[in-house]
N, C-alpha and C positions, 0 to 999 in steps of 0.2 A: 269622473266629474270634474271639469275646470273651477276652479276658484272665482268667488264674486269677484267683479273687478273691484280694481280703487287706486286712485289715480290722485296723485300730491304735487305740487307747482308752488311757484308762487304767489302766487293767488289765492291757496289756500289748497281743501282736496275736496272732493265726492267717491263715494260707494253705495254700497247696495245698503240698505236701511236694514238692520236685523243683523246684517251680515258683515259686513266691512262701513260700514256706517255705524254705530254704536253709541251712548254715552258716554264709553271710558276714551272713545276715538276724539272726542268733542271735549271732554274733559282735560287732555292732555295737551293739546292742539292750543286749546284756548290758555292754559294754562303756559304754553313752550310764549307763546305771544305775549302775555300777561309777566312773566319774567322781566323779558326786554320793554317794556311799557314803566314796569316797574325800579329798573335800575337805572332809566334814564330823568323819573319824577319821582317821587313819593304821594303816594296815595294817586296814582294817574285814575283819570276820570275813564271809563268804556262803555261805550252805545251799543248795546246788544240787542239784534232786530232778528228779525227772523220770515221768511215768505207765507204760504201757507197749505203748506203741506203737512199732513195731520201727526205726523213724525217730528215736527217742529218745535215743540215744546217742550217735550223730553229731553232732547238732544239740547236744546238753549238753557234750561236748567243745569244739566250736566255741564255746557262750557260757563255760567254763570259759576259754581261752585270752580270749576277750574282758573278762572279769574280770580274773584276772592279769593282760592288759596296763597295769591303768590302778592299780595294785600291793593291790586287794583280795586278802587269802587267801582259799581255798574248801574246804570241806568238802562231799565229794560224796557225799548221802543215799543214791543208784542209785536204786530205783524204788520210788517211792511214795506215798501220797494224799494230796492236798492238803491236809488238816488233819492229818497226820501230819507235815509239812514245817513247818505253822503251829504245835504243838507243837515239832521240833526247832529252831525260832530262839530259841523262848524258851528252852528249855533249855540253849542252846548259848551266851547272850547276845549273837547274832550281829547285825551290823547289819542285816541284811534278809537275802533271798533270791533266786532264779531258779527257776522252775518249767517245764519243759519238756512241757506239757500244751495239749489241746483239748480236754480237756473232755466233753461227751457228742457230739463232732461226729465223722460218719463216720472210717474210716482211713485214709482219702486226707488226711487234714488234720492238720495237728500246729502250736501256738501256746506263744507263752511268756509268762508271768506274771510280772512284776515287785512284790515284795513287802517289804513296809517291816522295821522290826524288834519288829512287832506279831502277824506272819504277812499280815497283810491287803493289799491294794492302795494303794501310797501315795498320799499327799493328793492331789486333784483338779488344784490349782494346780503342784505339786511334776511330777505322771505328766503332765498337759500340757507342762511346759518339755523334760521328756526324749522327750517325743512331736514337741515340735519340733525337738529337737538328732539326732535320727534322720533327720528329714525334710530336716535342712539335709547333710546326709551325711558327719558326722563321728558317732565317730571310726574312721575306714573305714581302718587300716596295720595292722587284727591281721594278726598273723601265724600260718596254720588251719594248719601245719607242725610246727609245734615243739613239742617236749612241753612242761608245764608241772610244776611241782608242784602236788598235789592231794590233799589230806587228806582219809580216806575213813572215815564212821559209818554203822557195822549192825547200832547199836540203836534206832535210831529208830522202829520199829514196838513196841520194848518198852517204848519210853517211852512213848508216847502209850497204850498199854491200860492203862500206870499208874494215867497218868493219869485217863482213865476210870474204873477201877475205884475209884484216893482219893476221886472225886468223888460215884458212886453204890454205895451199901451193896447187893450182890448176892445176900445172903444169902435173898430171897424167890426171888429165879429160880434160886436153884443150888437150892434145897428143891424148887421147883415142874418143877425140868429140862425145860422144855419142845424138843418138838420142832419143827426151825424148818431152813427151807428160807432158803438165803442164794444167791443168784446176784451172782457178780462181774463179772459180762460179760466176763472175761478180764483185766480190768482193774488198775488198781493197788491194789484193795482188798481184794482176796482174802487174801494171809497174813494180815493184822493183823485184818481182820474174823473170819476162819475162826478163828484166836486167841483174838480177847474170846470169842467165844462159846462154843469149848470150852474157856476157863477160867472160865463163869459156869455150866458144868452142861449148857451146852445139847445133846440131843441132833441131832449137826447133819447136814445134807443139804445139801452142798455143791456147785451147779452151777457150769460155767465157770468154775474155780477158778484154772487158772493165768494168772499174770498176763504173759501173752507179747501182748497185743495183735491176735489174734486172732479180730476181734469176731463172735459168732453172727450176730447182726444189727443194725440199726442201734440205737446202744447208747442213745441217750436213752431212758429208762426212762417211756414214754407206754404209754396201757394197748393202740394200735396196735402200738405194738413189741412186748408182752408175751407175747403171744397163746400161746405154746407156752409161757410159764414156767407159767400158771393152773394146767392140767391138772395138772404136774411136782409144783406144793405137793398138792395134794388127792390122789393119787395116794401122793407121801410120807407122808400122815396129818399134818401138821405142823397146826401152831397159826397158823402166819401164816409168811409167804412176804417175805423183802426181798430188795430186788435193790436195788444200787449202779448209778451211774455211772462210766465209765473211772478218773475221778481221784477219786473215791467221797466227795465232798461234798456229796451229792445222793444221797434214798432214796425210795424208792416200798414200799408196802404191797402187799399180795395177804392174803384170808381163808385161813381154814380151807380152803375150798370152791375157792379158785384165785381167786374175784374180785378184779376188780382196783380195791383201793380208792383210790390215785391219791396223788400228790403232797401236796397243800393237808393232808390228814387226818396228814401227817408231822408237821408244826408243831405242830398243833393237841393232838395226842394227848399229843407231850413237852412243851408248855408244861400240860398235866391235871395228867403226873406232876412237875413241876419245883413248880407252885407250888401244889401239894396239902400240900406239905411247908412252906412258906413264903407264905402267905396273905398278901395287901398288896402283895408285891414286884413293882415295873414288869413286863411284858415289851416285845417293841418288834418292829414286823414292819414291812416294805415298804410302800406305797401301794395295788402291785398284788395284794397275800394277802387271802386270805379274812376274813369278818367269823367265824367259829368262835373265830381265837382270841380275840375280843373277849367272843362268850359263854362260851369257856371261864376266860376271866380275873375276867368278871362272877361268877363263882363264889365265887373267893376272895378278893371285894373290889378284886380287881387291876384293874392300869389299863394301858391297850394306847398306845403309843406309836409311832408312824406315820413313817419314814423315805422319803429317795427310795429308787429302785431300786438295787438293788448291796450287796451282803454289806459293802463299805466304809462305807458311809455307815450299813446297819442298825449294825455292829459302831459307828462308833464313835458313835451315838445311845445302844446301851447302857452304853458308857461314861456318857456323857451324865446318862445316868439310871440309874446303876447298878442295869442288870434283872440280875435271875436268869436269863431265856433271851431268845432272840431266834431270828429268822429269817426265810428268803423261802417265799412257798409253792409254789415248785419241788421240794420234799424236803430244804431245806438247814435242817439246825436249827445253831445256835450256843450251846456249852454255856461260858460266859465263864469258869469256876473248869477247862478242860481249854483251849478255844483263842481267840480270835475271826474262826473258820473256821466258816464251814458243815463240819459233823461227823457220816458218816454211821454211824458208829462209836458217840457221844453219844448219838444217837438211839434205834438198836436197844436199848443198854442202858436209856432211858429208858421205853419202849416195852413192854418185856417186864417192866418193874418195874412199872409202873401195871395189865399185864394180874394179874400175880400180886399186886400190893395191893387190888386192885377185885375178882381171884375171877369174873375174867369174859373173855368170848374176844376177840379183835381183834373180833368181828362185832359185838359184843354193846358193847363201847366205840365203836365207830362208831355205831350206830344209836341212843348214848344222846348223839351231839351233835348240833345241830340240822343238817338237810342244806338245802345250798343250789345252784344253777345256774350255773355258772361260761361267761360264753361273751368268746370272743376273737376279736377281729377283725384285721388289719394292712390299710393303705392305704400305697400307694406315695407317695412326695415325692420332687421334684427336689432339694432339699435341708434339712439339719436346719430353716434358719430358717423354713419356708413353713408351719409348723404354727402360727407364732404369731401372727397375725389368728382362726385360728380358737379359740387358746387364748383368747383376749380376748376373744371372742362368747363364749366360756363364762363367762367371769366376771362378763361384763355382766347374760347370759338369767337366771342361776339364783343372784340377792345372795340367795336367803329360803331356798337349801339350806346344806350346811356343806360348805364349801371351801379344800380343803388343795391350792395352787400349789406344792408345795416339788418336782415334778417330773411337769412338764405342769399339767393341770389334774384333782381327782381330787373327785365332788360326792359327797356325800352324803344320799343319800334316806334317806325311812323305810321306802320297797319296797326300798333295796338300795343300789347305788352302781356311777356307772363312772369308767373311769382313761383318760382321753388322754393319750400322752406320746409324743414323739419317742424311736424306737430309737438307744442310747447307739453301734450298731456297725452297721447298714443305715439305707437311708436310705428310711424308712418309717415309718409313725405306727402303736402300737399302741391299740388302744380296747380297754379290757376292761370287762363288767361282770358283777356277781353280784348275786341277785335270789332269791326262795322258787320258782321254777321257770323252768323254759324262755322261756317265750312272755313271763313277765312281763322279765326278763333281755335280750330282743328289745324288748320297749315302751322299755327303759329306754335300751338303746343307740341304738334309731331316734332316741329324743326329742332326746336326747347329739347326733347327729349333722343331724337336721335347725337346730338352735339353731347349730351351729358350722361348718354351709355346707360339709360334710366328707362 
């Protein structure tokens, strides 16, 4: 019998709950964090939140006691979305966080996120040292018995709609009231999401609302999984259909009609409305997003800025270049004036303000940005390094395309472009490329992969 998996970054890790997910795993974790929190303040403040999956509490007790031990205070959020958690550290001026999430992974799984005092994943060099201080198996004498003191805020979903709301003027969507189907998967984004939107007018239709953890189906929000929300929006008459992820930093689209318009068009849509209002201003996506928001920024003179993979590295590129939005094209938009969290919160609101500034339906804004073929491949490696002889045939085969090494190797055509990059958390190479249709998207990744002996 193979061993549960379990899988550590820096980002934090996930495992099997019972199994490689544990208390003493959560305890330690939090505690290896809680050290370097502590030797750089005295008495540092930490926002401990957690999704809602029924495992959640146990496990956030357990890093609550692991924190304490190492004399961090805690403030415990209870259950809620991870840019909701990245709004209350700002708020709180806390030195960082713990998040006790997986993210869109089945409910058999539950991970925790280690987050700086930005909301975001700390630095690369910083989250490797306490990735080693984990692995050397200190600091392993918490004590999972004893109560602790624990200072607890339950307004943190009020703060972040504030948020949102000081950031985007609402007054076109509370006029235009639209009807809108919100599915939470059960997940942690159901109060605050059901919130903004009947404080912006909307009339709502609210699936899977409570957030017990409970998941209909498998929750990553792929148009696979959706297949029963489709029907639900068309059937509501709604204008457009979102559905969240468990920890609801990640949003996927559906039309009028139920279709399912897919992740990549998330970004794409709030970077129309962010910089319709502000023409010029940077934005900044991933290696692996689509080229749309490159045509949707060629619009208004904006210029698209290019990170490696990970909300960490896009967020602090925006810093970098002080964009007005940013994000990956998973459904994770970053709205920098509310967090530098993927925010699927940010988004809806952006989303439903460009349908009522434009006088046009979700369908009708998708079909006016250019469509393109998105195809993904994974190959197995015996380990991270085996990818890079083949990263170096890449660099070698294609000096006359335009190439950005800042994570794998990622070319640029003028039919399109693909992305090789070793997986940050399996041990696998993903190839992705995007292209003006299918077959040509296939040309581009054979060619990709014949050149790289892959």
């Amino acid at each position: 019998m193979s061993a549960a998996p379990f899988m550590i970054g820096i980002s934090g890790c996930r495992g099997i709950v019972g199994e490689t997910m544990t208390p003493q795993v959560a305890a330690r974790l939090a505690a290896c964090w809680g050290e370097r929190l502590a030797a750089a303040a005295e008495s540092p403040l930490v926002c401990l939140g957690r999704d809602s999956r029924p495992s959640g509490a146990e496990l956030a007790a357990a890093a609550a006691r692991g924190l304490v031990s190492t004399g961090c205070r805690v403030v415990d959020l209870g259950i809620v979305a991870t840019p909701t958690q990245g709004v209350a550290i700002g708020a709180l001026q806390a030195a960082g966080g713990v998040l006790i999430t997986a993210s869109h992974n089945p409910h058999e799984w539950n991970g925790i996120k280690l987050l700086d005092h930005r909301g975001t994943a700390p630095p690369a060099e910083l989250a490797g040292s306490i990735v080693e201080r984990f692995h050397a198996g200190g600091p392993d004498d918490v004590d999972l018995h004893g109560n602790v003191d624990v200072d607890t805020e339950a307004c943190a979903n009020d703060t972040h709609i504030a948020k949102v709301l000081g950031r985007i003027n609402p007054s076109r969507v509370i006029a235009a009231a639209p009807r809108v189907v919100l599915d939470s998967v059960r997940g942690a984004g159901g109060p605050a999401g059901s919130a903004l939107l009947r404080a912006i007018g909307c009339d709502l239709v609210h699936l899977e609302a409570e957030p017990d953890g409970a998941f209909p189906r498998l929750p990553e929000p792929t148009a696979e999984n959706l297949r029963d929300v489709g029907p639900k929006v068309a059937q509501a008459g709604a204008m457009v259909g979102f559905v969240q992820d468990p920890d609801a930093d990640r949003l996927a689209l559906l039309d009028a009609d139920g279709r399912y318009i897919g992740e990549e068009y998330t970004l794409a849509l709030a970077a129309w409305s962010v910089l319709r209002s502000c023409p010029g201003r940077a934005a900044v996506a991933n290696l692996s997003t689509s080229r749309m928001i490159d045509d949707v920024a060629a619009r208004f003179g904006s210029s698209v800025h290019r990170s490696a993979v990970g909300e960490a590295n896009v967020a602090q590129m925006m810093r970098d270049v002080d964009a007005a939005i940013g994000g990956e094209g998973n459904g994770g938009v970053i709205l920098p004036e509310v967090t530098f969290v993927r925010d699927s919160l940010s988004a809806m609101l952006l989303i439903l303000d460009l349908a009522a500034a434009e006088g046009a339906t979700i369908a009708e804004l998708v079909e006016a940005l250019p469509r393109y073929a998105m195809l993904k491949q994974t190959m197995p490696l015996p380990d991270r390094d085996a990818i890079l002889p083949a990263l170096e045939s890449l660099r070698s085969a294609f000096t006359d395309e335009r190439i950005d090494d800042a994570d794998g190797v990622r070319i640029d055509f003028d039919a399109g472009w693909v992305h090789v990059r070793p997986s940050n958390t399996e041990p696998i190479a993903r190839v992705i490329a995007e292209a003006a249709d299918q077959s040509a998207a296939e040309a581009l990744i054979s060619r990709v992969r014949d050149a790289a002996g892959l």
